[in-house]
N, C-alpha and C positions, 0 to 999 in steps of 0.2 A: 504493500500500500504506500504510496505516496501522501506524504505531510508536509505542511509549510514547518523549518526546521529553523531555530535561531542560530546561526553556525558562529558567529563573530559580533563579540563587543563593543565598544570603545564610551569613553567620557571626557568630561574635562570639567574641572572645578576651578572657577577664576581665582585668581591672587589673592583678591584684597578680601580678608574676614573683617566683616564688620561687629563689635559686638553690640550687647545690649544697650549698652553705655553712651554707645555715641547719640542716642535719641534722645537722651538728659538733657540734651544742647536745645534739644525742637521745641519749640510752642507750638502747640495742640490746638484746634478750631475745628465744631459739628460742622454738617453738612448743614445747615443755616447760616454759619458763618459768626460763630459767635465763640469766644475763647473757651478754653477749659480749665477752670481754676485750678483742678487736679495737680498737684508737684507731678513733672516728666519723673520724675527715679519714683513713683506711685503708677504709674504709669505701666510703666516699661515689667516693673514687676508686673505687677497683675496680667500684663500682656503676655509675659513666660510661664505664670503658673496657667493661663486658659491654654496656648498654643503649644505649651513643652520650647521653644526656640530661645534658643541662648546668641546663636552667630548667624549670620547668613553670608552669603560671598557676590561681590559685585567685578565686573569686570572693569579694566584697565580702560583708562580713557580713548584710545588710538583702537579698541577692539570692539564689535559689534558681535550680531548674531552668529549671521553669515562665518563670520573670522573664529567663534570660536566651537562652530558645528562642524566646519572642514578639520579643525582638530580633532574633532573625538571619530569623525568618519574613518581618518586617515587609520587611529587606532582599531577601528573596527574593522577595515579592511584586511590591515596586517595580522588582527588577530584570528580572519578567518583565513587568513593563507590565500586570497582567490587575488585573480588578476581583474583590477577596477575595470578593465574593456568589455569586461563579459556581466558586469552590472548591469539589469534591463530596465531597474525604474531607479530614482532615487523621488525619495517621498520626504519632503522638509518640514514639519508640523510647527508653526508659530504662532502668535497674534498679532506680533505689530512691526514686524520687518527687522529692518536694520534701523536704528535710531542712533543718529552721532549727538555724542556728549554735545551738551549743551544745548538743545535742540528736542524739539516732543515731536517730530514730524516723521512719520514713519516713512520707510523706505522699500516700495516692493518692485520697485522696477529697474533690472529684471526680476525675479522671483528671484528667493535666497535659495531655492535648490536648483537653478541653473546659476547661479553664483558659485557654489558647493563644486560643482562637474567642470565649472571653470577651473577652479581651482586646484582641482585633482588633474586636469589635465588630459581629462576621459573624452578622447576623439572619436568615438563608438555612435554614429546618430541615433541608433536605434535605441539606445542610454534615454530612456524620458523624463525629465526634471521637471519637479510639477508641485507646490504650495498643498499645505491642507488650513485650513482656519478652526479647528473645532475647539475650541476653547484646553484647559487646562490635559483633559483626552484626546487629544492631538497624536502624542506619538500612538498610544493604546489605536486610535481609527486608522491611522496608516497602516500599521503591523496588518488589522482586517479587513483592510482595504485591497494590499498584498495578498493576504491569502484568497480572496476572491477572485482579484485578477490570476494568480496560481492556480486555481482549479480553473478557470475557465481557459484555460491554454495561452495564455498569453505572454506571460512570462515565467522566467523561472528564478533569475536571480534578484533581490533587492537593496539598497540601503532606506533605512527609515534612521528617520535625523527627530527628535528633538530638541528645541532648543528656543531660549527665550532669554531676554534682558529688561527684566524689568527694574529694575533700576533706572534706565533713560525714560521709565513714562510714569514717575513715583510723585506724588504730593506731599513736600515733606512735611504739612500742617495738617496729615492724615494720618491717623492714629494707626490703621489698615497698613498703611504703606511698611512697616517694620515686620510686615508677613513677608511679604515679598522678595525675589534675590537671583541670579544669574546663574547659570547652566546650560550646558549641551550631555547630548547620549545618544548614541549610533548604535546602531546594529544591524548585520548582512543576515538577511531571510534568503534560505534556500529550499525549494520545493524539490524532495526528492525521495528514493523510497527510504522505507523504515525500514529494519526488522525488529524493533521493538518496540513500535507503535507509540517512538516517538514525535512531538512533533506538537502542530495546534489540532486539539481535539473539539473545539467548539468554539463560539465567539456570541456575542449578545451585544445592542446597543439600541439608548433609547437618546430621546430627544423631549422635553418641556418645554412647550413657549407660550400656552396661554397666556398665564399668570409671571413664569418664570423667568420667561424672555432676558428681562434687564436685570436682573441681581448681580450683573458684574457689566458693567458700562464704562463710558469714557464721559467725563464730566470735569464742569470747570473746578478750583482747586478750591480747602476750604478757607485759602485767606482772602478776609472779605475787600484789602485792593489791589487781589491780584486781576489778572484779564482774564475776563470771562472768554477768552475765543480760545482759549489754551486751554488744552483738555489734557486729564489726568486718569489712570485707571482709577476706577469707584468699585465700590461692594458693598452689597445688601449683606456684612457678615450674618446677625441674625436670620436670614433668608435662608443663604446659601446653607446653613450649619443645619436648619432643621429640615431643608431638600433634601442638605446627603443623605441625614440619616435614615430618612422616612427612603430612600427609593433606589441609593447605592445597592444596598441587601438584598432586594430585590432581583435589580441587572443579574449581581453575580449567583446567587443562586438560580435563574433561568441557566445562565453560562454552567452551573456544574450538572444541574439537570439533564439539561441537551446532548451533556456529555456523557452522559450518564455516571458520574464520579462521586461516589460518597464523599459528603465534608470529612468524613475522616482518615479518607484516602490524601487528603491536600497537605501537601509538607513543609508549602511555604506560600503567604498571600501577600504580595507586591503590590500596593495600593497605594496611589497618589499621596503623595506628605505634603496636603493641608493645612494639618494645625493636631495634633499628637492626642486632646479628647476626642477629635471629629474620628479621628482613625481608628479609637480606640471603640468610641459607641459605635462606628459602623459594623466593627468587626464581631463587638457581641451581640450586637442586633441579628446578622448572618446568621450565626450561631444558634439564636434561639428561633430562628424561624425552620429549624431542624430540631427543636424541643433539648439543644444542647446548653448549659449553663454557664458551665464553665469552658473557656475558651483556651486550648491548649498554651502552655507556656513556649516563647520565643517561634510565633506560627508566624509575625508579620515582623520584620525588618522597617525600621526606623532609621533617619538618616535629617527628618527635620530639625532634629534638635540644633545640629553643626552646621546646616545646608541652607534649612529654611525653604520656601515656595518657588520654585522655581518653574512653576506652570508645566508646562509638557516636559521638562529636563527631569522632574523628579524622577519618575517609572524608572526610564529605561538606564539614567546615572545607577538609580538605587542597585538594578538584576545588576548591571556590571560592575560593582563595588563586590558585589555578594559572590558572583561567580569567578570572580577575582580573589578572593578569599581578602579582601580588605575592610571588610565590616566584621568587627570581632565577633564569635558566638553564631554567625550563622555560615553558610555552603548551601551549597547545589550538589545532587549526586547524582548520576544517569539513573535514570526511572523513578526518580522525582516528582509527583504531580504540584504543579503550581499554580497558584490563578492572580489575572492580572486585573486590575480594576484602577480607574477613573472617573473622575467629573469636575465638572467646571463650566465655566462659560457657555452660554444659549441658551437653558441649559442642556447640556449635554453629560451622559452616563456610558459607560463604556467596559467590559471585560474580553477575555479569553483566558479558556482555560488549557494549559499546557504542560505538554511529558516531555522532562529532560530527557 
């Protein structure tokens, strides 16, 4: 049987750690536009004890998205061995382009995954470089995006790129904004046979936008004389927090379902790093909707605490930290079952579930 196979990793974690500290400096302002008498070091705590986030990492001023996605590609390539000519799609998952320091204006023309193929050098036309927009499950819908185009005959080889800088679109009189922080994650999908039926076993994804639509938007900033024409990423945190938890659980038990995998066959769940309660209620939530209580120790790999929200970078950084054996305390072992889950922006929900 042939399955979409994750053969090669790569990442990249920018330079600069920011700690908690440095937002001691910021005056605080609601979305009204009205100060927050709160002390910032009042602040910042209570911000750690909801989120778990101590640091997050921001890129280098002279690096963009673009610049820091073709690093972790490069690393994914090498680390599957293949020759980049024989890559048929590269799939780039962002939000807001290439954004140069100084500057909120987003940059997609050309598209940052034919930016990527420039840059590797990849003279192949038949190489198709191509954007996805899906909010913070970005890399999670290219990965099943790929396997769809892989079953349908189309292709066989891929890179799917996460990656995002949000840092160049942050308000910093946004309390929100000290979620947020900078990364890339690559990884080469190959469709090819098993023999031990590994591979992607299922895939699931939904979409909200009655009501949901805007819980993460672009809006003016909250200080009240800044220019209103300058937009900042916003968020409905209360929104989005009670989204996840009510509909994340859901996605991914359809995805184990389909696949037909007992919850207690799964050995490790790779889940967007949001905010370290939202990760934690979703995952017991999962769990009790299979009459489970208690939720196995060390089952989902964390990485917000040092990293922070890096939109589509979290996922695919986090699997390549882990199968790197650079996250202490957890591995990957062939015949592994894992499952992958997202959300974020649109709103948009997103799994697959997969045998190392």
């Amino acid at each position: 049987m042939k399955r979409t196979q994750i053969i090669g990793t790569g990442s990249y974690l920018p330079p600069n750690v920011v700690d908690n500290d440095h937002f001691q400096r910021h005056h605080f302002y609601t979305e009204d536009q009205e100060a927050i008498d709160t002390p910032p070091e009042v602040i910042t705590e209570k911000f750690k004890n909801i989120t778990g986030i101590e640091q997050r990492r921001y890129i280098d001023e002279d690096q963009a998205s673009s610049v820091i996605a073709t690093i972790a590609a490069r690393l994914a390539i090498e680390d599957a061995g293949i020759d980049p000519e024989t890559i048929d799609q590269i799939v780039f998952a962002h939000n807001f382009g290439d954004v140069k320091k100084h500057t909120i204006q987003t940059d997609v023309l050309p598209a940052l995954a034919s930016r990527v193929k420039h840059a590797l050098k990849i003279e192949n036309p038949y190489c198709v470089a191509y954007d996805i927009l899906f909010g913070c499950p970005g890399w999670v819908q290219g990965v099943i995006q790929c396997d769809a185009y892989f079953r349908a005959g189309s292709a066989k080889t891929a890179l799917v790129i996460g990656a995002e800088t949000l840092s160049r679109v942050l308000d910093e009189y946004d309390r929100d904004s000290m979620i947020f922080s900078d990364g890339a994650g690559a990884s080469i999908l190959r469709f090819d046979e098993t023999d031990r039926d590994s591979g992607i076993l299922s895939t699931a994804a939904m979409s909200h936008t009655l009501d949901e639509a805007f819980y993460l938007y672009l809006g003016k900033s909250n200080y009240p004389e800044s220019d209103p024409r300058v937009r900042y990423i916003k968020m409905k945190g209360r929104k989005v927090y009670e989204y996840a938890l009510t509909n994340v659980p859901v996605a991914m038990k359809k995805c184990l379902d389909d696949a037909k995998i007992d919850i207690r066959e799964v050995n490790k769940i790779f889940i967007h790093q949001a905010n370290e309660k939202l990760d934690e209620g979703v995952i017991k939530r999962l769990y009790r909707l299979y009459d489970i209580r208690e939720v196995p120790e060390n089952i989902m790999p964390m990485s917000v605490h040092e990293l922070g929200n890096s939109s589509v970078a979290t996922v695919p950084t986090l699997y390549d930290r882990v199968v790197h054996g650079e996250l202490p305390g957890h591995g990957v072992s062939p015949g592994d079952v894992v499952l992958f889950a997202s959300v974020g922006a649109g709103m948009n929900i997103n799994a697959f579930c997969y045998r190392v």
